[in-house]
C-alpha positions in Angstrom: -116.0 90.3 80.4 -117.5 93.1 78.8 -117.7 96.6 80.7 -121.5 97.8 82.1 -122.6 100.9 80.4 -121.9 104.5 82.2 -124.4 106.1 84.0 -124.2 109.4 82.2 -127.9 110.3 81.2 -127.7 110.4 77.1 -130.7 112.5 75.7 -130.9 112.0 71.6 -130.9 114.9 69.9 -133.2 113.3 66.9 -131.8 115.2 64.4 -131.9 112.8 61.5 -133.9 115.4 59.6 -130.1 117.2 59.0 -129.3 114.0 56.9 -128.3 114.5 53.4 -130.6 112.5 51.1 -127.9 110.0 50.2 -127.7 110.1 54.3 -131.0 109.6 54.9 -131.5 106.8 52.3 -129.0 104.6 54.2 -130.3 105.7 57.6 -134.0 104.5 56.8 -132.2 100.9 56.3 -131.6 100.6 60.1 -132.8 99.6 63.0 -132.5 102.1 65.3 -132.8 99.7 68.3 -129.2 98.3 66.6 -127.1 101.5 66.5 -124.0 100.8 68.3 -123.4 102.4 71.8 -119.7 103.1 70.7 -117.8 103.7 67.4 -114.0 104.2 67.0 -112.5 104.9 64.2 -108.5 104.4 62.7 -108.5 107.7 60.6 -105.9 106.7 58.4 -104.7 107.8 54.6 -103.7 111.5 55.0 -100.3 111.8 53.5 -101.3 109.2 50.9 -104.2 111.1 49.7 -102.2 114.5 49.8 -99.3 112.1 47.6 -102.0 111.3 44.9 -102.9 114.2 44.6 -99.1 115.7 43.9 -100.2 117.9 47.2 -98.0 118.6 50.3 -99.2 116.8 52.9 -100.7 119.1 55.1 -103.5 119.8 53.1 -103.9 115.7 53.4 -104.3 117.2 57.1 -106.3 119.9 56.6 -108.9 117.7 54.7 -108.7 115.2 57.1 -109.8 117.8 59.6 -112.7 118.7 57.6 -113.6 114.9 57.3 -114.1 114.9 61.0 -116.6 117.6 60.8 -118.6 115.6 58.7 -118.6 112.7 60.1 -119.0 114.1 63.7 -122.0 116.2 62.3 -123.7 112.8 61.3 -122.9 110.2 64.6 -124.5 113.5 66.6 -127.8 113.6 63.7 -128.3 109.5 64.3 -128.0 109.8 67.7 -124.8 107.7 68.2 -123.7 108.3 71.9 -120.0 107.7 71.7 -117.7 108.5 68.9 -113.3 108.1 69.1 -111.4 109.4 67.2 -107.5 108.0 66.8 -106.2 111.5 66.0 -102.4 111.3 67.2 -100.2 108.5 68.1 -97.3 108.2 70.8 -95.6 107.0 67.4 -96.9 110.0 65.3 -94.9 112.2 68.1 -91.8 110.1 67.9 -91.3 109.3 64.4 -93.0 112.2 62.4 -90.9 115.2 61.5 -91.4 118.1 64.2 -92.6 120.5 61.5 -95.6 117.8 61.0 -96.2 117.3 64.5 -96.2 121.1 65.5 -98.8 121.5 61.9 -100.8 118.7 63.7 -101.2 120.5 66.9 -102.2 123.9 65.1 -104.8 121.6 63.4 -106.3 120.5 66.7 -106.6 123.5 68.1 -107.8 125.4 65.1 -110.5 122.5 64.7 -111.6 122.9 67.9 -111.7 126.8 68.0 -113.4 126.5 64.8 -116.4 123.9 65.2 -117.3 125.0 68.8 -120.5 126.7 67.4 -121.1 123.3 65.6 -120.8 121.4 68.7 -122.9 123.3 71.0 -125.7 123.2 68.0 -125.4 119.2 67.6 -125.0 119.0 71.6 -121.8 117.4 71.6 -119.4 116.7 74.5 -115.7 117.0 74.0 -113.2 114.1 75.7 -110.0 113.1 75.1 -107.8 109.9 75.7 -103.9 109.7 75.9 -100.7 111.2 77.7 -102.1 114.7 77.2 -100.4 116.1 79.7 -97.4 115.7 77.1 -98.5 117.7 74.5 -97.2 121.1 74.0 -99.3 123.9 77.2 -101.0 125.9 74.5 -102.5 122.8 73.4 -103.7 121.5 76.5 -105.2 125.0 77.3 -107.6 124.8 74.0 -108.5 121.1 74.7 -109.6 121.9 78.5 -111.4 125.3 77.0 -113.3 123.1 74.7 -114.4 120.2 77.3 -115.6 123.1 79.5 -117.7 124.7 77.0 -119.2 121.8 76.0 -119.4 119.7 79.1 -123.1 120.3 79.6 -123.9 118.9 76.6 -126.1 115.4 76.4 -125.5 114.5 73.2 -122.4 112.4 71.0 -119.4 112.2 73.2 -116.5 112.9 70.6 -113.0 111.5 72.3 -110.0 111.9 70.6 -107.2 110.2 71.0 -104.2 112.0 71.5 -100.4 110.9 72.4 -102.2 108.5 72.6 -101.0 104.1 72.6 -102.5 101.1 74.0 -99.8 99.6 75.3 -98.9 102.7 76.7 -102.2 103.1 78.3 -102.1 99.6 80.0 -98.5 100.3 81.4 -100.4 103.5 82.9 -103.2 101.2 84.5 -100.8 98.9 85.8 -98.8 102.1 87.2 -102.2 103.5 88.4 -103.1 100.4 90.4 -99.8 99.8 92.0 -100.1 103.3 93.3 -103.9 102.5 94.5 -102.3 99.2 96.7 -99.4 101.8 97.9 -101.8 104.6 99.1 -103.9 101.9 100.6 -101.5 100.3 102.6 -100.3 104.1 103.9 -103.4 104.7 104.6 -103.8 101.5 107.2 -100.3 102.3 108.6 -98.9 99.1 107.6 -96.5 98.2 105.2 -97.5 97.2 101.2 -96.1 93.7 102.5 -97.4 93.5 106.0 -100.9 94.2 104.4 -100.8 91.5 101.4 -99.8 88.8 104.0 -102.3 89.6 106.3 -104.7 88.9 103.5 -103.0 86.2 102.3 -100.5 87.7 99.1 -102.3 85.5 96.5 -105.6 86.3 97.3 -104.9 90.1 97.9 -103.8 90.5 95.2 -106.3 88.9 92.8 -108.7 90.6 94.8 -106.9 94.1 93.8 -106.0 93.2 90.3 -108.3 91.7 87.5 -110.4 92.5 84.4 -112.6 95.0 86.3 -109.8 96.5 88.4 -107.6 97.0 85.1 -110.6 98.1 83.1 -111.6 101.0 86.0 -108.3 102.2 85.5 -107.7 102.3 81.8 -108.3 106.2 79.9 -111.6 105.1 78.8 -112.7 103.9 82.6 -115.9 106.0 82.0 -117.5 104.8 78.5 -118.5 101.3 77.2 -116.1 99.3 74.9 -116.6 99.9 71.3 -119.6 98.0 69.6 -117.4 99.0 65.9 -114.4 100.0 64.6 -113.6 101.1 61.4 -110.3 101.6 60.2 -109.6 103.7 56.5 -107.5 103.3 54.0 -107.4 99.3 53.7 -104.9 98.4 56.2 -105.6 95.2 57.8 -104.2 96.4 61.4 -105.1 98.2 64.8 -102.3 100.3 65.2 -101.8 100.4 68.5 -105.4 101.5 69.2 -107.6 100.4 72.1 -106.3 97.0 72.4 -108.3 96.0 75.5 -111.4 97.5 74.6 -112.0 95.8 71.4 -111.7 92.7 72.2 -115.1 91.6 71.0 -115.1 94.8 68.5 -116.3 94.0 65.2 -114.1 95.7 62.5 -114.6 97.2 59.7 -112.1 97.9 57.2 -112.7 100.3 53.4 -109.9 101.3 51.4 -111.1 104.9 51.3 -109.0 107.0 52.7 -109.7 109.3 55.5 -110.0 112.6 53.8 -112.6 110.9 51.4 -115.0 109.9 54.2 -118.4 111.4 55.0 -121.1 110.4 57.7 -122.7 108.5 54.3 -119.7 106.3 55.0 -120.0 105.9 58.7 -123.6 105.0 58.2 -122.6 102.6 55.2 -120.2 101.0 57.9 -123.2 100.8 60.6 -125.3 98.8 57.6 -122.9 96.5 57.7 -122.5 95.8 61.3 -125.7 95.4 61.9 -125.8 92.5 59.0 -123.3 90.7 61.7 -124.2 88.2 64.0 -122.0 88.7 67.7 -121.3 86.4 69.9 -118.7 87.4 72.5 -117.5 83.9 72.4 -120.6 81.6 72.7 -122.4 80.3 70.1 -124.8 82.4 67.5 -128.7 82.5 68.1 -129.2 81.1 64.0 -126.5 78.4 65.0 -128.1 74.3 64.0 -125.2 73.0 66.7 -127.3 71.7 69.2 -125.5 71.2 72.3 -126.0 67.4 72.3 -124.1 67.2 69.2 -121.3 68.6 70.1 -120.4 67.4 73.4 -119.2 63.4 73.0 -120.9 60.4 74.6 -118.6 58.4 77.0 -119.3 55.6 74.9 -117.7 58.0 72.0 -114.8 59.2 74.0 -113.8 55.3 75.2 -113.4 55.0 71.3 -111.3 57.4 70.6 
């Protein structure tokens, strides 16, 4: 089941005439009617293009950073309403050095210090995705600063996920609606039990928990699934990274690594999507399977 779109009012900013020319040259190869609602991106390659480059790898980091700039710049100039971001990991916190992960946290907050002028000018709304409440106060203080100043913005939504799993974020759904079906029992004066056998316990409860229900209580309860994801570097996985929202996703996968990607190559990306055919499970409008075809005759079953 795919998730209806928000009802946040988007207002384009048209500012495709920002495009570099390489930029623009890809751009005029679009359909505009095609761009997807939603992209999410793996950044991945950091340490790896640091390593090649005999470098320490926080200025892999530090580039990285400066590929989100550019890359943010250009979703905002082609109008793309939803951008994410995989920026840090519940496994990045966990298994990366401390010295990294306290570099890391500088980074965000320096990057979001540092583009706010950028942001307002493109009209772009800052979000973010994850346990945040687990990152370090004077972290969390620059993120709500920067979703404050840019919440009246109408443009991109950039959401970055931060401490930030899948699984992790389904366990905190499932947590989320338990505590709904608690607080709603409370709130009749009755007992959780007394309450699902009035209803009839298997009923209640699929009336209280399905794909809608889970889906209103994920992070991302207020955008639409992602149309595209892209994932750098050339690994051929998805990390841990929405794994209920892109279900029907298409994927798109470049070795280049992160610090080596520009808004040419999110747009390169968006060529290529829109070359693809979805189906969300049914069968493709160009598909020569007629339906009589392949469903069997009883004459045809008794055969077999």
């Amino acid at each position: 089941m795919r998730k209806t779109t928000p009802s946040r009012v988007f207002i384009p900013s048209h500012g495709a005439h920002g495009l570099t020319t390489e930029e623009r040259a890809v751009y005029d190869t679009l359909d505009p009617a095609r761009i997807p609602q939603h992209v999410a991106i793996i950044m991945d390659g950091n340490g790896r293009w640091a390593g090649k480059r005999a470098l320490k790898r926080f200025l892999g980091h530090q580039q990285g950073a400066e590929s989100v700039r550019y890359v943010v710049e250009t979703a905002a100039r082609i109008d793309l309403q939803w951008l994410t971001l995989y920026a840090f990991s519940l496994e990045n916190k966990l298994r990366r050095p401390q010295s990294e992960v306290s570099f890391l946290m500088k980074l965000l907050k320096t990057y979001l210090v540092s583009n706010m002028d950028s942001m307002k000018d493109n009209n772009i709304r800052m979000a973010y995705i994850g346990r945040t409440r687990e990152l370090p106060s004077e972290v969390q203080d620059t993120m709500a600063w920067a979703e404050e100043q840019t919440a009246g913005n109408t443009g991109t939504t950039l959401t970055l996920a931060l401490n930030y799993g899948s699984r992790s974020e389904i366990v905190d759904a499932a947590r989320k609606l338990v505590h709904q079906l608690i607080a709603e029992a409370h709130k009749r004066g009755i007992s959780v039990e007394d309450m699902l056998a009035a209803e009839g316990v298997d009923d209640a409860i699929k009336h209280r928990i399905d794909e809608p229900q889970i889906s209103s209580a994920l992070y991302t309860a207020h955008m639409p699934d992602p149309d595209l994801v892209i994932r750098t570097s050339g690994e051929q996985r998805i990390s841990n990274f929405l794994l209920w929202q892109i279900a029907y996703a298409e994927i798109f996968v470049t070795d280049r690594l992160w610090p080596d990607f520009r808004g040419l190559h999110l747009l390169e990306a968006i060529a290529d999507f829109q070359h693809r055919e979805r189906r969300f499970g049914g069968l493709g409008e160009n598909s020569d399977e007629a339906l009589a075809d392949t469903i069997p005759t009883e004459a045809e079953l008794a055969r077999r």
